[in-house]
N, C-alpha and C positions, 0 to 999 in steps of 0.2 A: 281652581278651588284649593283652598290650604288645606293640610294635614288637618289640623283642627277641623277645620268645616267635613273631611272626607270621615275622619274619626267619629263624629256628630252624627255625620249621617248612616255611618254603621249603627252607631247607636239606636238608632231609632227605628233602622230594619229589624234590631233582634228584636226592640220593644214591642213593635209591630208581630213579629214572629209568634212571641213569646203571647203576647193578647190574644191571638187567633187560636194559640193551642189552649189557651184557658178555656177560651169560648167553645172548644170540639170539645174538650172534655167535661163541661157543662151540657152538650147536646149529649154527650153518652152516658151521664149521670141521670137525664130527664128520662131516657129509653131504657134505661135498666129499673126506672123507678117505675114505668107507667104501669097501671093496674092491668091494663087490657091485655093475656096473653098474645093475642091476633098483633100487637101491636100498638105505634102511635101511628098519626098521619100526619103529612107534612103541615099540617093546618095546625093540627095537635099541636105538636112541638113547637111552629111559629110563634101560638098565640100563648105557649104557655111559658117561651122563656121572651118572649118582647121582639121579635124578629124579622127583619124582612127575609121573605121566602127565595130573594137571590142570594143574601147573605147563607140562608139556613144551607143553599143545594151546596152552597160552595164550601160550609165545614162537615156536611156529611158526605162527602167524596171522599175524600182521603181515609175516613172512616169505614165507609162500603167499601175500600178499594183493600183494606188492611183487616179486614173478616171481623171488625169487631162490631159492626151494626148490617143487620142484614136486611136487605130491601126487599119485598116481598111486592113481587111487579102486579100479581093477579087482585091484590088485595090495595097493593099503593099503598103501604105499611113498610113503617121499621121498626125493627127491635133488636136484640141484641145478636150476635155474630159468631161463630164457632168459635173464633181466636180469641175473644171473649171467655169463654168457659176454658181454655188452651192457659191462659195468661192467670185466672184464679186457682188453678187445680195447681201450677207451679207455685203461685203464692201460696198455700195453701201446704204442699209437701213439704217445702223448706221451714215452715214455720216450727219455732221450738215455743212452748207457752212459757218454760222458767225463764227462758233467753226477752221472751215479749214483755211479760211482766215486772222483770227485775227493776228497770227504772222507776215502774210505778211503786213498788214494794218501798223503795230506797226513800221517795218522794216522800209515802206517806208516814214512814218509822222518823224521818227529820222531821216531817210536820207536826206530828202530833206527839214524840216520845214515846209511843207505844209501840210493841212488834206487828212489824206488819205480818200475812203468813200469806200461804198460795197452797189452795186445797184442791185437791181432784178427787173428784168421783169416780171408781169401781165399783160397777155393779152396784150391790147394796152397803157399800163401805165409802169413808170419804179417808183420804190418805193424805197426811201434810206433803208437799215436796221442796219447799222453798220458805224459810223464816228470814226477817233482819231484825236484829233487835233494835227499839228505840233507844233514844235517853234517860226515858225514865223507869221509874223502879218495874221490875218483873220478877213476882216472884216466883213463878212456875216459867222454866227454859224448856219450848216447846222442842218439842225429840223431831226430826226428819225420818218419814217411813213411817209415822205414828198414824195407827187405822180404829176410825171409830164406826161401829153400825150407823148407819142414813139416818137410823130415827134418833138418835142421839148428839148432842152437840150444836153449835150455831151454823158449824159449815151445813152440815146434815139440813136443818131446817132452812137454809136459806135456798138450795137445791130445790128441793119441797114444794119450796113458794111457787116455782117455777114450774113447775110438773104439772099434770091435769089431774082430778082429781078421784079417776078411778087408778093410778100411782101411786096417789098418797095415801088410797083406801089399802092397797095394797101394802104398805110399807107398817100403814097402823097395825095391820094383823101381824107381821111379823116383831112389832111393838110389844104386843100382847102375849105371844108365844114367848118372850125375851122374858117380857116381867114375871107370867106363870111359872116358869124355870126357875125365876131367879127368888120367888117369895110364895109362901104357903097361902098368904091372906087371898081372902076372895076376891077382895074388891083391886087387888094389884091390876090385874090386867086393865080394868077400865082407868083407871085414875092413869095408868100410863099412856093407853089413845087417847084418854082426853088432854093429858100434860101435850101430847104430840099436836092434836086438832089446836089446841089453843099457840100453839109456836107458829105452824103454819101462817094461820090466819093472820096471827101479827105480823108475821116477817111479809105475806101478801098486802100488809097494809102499810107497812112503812119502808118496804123498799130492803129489811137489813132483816138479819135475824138477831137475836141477843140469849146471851147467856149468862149470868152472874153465879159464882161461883164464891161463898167464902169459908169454905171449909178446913182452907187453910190458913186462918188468918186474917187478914186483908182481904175484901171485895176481889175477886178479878174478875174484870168482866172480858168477853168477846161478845165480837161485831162483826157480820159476813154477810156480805152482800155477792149475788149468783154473778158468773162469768158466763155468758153467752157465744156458741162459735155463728160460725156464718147461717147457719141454717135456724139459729134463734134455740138451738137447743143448750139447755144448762147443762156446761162437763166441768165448772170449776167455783172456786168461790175465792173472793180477797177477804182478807180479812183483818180486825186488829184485836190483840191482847193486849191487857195493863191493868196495873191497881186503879181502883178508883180514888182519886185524893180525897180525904176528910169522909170516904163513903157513902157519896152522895151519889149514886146512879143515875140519876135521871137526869141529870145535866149535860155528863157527859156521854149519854146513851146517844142521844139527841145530835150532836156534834159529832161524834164518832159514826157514825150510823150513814151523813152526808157526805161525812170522807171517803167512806167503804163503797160507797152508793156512784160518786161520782169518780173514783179509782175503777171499779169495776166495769163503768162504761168505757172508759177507757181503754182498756184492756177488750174489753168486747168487741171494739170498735177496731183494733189491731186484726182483730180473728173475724173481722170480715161481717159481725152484725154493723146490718144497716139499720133497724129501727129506731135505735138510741133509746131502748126501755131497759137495758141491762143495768140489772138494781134496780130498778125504779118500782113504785106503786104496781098492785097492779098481781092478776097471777096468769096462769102458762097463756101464752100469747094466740093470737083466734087463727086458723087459716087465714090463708088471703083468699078475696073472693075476685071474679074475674068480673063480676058485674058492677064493681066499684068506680065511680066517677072522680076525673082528674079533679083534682083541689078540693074532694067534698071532705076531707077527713086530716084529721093533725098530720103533717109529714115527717114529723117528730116518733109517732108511736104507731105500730100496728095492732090493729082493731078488728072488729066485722067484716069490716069493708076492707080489709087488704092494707099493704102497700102501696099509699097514694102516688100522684106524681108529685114534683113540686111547688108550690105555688109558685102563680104567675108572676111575673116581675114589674110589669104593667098593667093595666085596668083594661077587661076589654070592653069593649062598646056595649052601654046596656046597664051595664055592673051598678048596684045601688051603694051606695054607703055601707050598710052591711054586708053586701058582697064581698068586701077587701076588709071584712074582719074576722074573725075566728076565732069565736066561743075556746076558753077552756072551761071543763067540769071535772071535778074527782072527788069521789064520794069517802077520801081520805085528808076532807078541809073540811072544814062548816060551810051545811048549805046556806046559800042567798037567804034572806029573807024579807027582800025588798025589791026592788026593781034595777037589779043591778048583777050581774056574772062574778061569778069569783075571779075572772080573768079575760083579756081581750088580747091576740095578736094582731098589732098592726103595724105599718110602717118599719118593716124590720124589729121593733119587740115585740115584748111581753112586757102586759102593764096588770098590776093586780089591783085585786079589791082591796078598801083599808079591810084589815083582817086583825082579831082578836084573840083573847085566851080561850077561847070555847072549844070544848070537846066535840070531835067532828061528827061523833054517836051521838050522843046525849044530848049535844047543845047547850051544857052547863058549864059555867065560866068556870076554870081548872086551876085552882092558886089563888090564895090570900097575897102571897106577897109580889111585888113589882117583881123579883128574880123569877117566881115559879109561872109568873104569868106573859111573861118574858120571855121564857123559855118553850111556853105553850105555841107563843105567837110565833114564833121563829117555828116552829115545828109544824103549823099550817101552812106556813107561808113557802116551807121547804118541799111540801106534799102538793103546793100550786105548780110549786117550779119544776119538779119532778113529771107531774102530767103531761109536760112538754119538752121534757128532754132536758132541761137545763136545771143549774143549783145555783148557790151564792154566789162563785167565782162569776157567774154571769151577770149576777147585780150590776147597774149602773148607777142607781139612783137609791137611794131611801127615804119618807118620809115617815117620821115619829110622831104621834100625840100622845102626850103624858098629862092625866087627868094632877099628880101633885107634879110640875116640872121643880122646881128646887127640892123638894125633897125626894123624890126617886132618883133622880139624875144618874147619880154616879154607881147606884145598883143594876140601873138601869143598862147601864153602858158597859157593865164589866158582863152582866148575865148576855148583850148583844155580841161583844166581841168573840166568845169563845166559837161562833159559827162563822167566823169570817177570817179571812185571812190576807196578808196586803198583796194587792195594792186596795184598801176599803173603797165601796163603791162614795159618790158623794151622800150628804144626808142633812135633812132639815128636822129640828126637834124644836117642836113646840107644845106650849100647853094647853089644855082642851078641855071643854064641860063633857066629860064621859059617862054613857051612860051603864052603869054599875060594871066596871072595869076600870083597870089602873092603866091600858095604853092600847095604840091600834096604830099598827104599821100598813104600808103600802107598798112595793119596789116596781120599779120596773128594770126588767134584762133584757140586755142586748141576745138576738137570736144568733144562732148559732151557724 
């Protein structure tokens, strides 16, 4: 055999090598997901990653053998392993969060010009510890060690969102006590819980909190979205500061808000949440329940029903058509009002409904003009993708229908662009009889 052929053939042991440990750590991924405290069973785990059951014995050995998946003989159960809990708790010590987040801060002040920030919560105060500034204008230079009361500010409200809601009833009264201090009129106190209830509630439905600010001038708005640690508890928030150009808020609330949204997961996802709802829709996250079935529930989000397993990778026997799909719903889109889901997983994506300018409350079409209704649409469409863990950067595909295609066009595409960034997903635009609306988009994203 020549060098080359012997070389080849190394080659091919590491590949080999190297597939096998992908594969074990795919089985210790399914066993750390499965809802069932008791465990899974080897049938579980076969059928849920596609397996023969000699292959499955032979990548949990090395696993049982190294304490990180423990075999439970009386039960015929695995699940996870002392050296397991050994291997997160060092992860977990070493971790610094300004050291974790820095990239993401850096990422998001080039992407968008604005300053990125990194907020921590103490007790009832949120404390800056980490700013970068963008490119573009700032007129207010955010101070380091800057502490604002929880019920005040965007970082404050986006915490909030995350909290349950005898916390936030909690935090209102200390709202109350703040504003009586702070003004003689009677109705202070309430107008300040309610200023507080109504931040909540929005930051619970869009994923971000916001704040607009122009008392200096210039709009500035912030944008903060919750940082999650492992245990799905909110200790921090990302965030962005910046003028609004031309003072148009709402444009770039929208845009801002998905940066913040899907920077925060990111960062959550560093500190060890596994859900992938950090930022996202949605308020303080439900226990896990032990009596949850594998694949009944998104594995994207934790719900009711716990932390699902993964889905299956194969169809097992039986399985109908809708078995290998999976409904999304979120009551921070417009509901269906036809025979059709706002969204379907399948085949590895996510595929949406064509979706329009309507208000996800009301159901009233939001915008006269192709920009404001443009803007609406992307903002459904981003509360689709949110439901399931994923944002634009995940688009693959898009299709447009524009009720005037030559004349919207190029409004059209300047109000699309500002939620996207390259490499753009593909996209088909055509023109369409609408029925009383100027356009209705579609995407599908590749899963995660």
């Amino acid at each position: 055999m020549s060098d080359t052929d012997g070389n080849e053939a190394a080659s091919a042991a590491t590949r080999n090598r190297s597939s096998s440990l992908r594969r074990a750590l795919t089985v210790l991924d399914y066993v750390a997901d499965y809802p069932d405290p008791a465990g899974a069973s080897l049938t579980d785990i076969a059928q849920g990653l596609g397996l023969h059951k000699s292959t499955l014995l032979r990548l949990l050995t090395p696993l049982t053998d190294n304490g990180l998946v423990l075999r439970d003989a009386e039960r015929a159960r695995y699940r996870l392993g002392s050296h397991a809990a050994y291997l997160g708790g060092a992860y977990l010590d070493r971790l610094d969060l300004r050291e974790v987040a820095r990239h993401t801060l850096a990422r998001l002040a080039e992407r968008t010009g604005h300053t990125a920030r990194l907020t921590l919560r103490e007790a009832d105060e949120t404390v800056l510890v980490d700013a970068l500034e963008g490119s573009g204008p700032m007129p207010l230079r955010p101070r380091l060690g800057a502490r604002r009361p929880l019920h005040t500010g965007a970082a404050g409200w986006a915490l909030l969102a995350r909290l349950d809601d005898g916390e936030v009833a909690r935090v209102r009264q200390t709202a109350r006590t703040a504003a009586r201090d702070d003004s003689a009129a009677e109705d202070a106190t309430e107008e300040a819980a309610e200023r507080l209830r109504t931040a909540v509630t929005a930051a619970r439905r869009n994923g971000f909190a916001l704040e607009e600010d122009g008392r200096g001038g210039p709009v500035v708005l912030s944008v903060d979205a919750a940082v999650l640690d492992h245990e799905g508890t909110p200790i921090a928030t990302v965030g962005l500061s910046g003028a609004v150009p031309g003072g148009a808020p709402g444009a770039s609330a929208s845009s801002l808000g998905a940066a913040v949204r899907a920077a925060a997961r990111e960062v959550s996802h560093a500190l060890g949440d596994r859900a992938g709802t950090a930022g996202g829709t949605g308020g303080p996250r439900a226990a896990p329940s032990a009596s949850a079935s594998s694949g009944a529930a998104d594995p994207h989000r934790s719900g009711p029903t716990g932390p699902p397993a993964r889905a299956p990778h194969r169809t097992q026997k039986g399985d109908t058509a809708m078995d290998r799909r999976h409904v999304i719903s979120t009551q921070a889109a417009p509901q269906p009002v036809g025979a059709y889901s706002q969204a379907i997983v399948a085949g590895g994506f996510l595929h949406t409904a064509g979706l329009g300018p309507h208000d996800p409350v009301s159901g009233r079409v939001r915008g006269t003009s192709i920009a404001e209704q443009t803007e609406q649409t992307m903002r459904n469409l981003a509360s689709v993708l949110d439901a399931h863990g994923l944002d634009f950067s995940d688009v693959v595909r898009a299709t447009v229908h524009l009720q005037h295609l030559d004349r919207d066009f190029d409004d059209f595409n300047t109000a699309y662009a500002l939620h996207l960034t390259p490499p753009y997903p593909v996209r088909t635009t055509v023109g369409a009889d609408l029925a009383n609306v100027l356009l209705e988009i579609d995407m599908t994203a590749v899963l995660r």
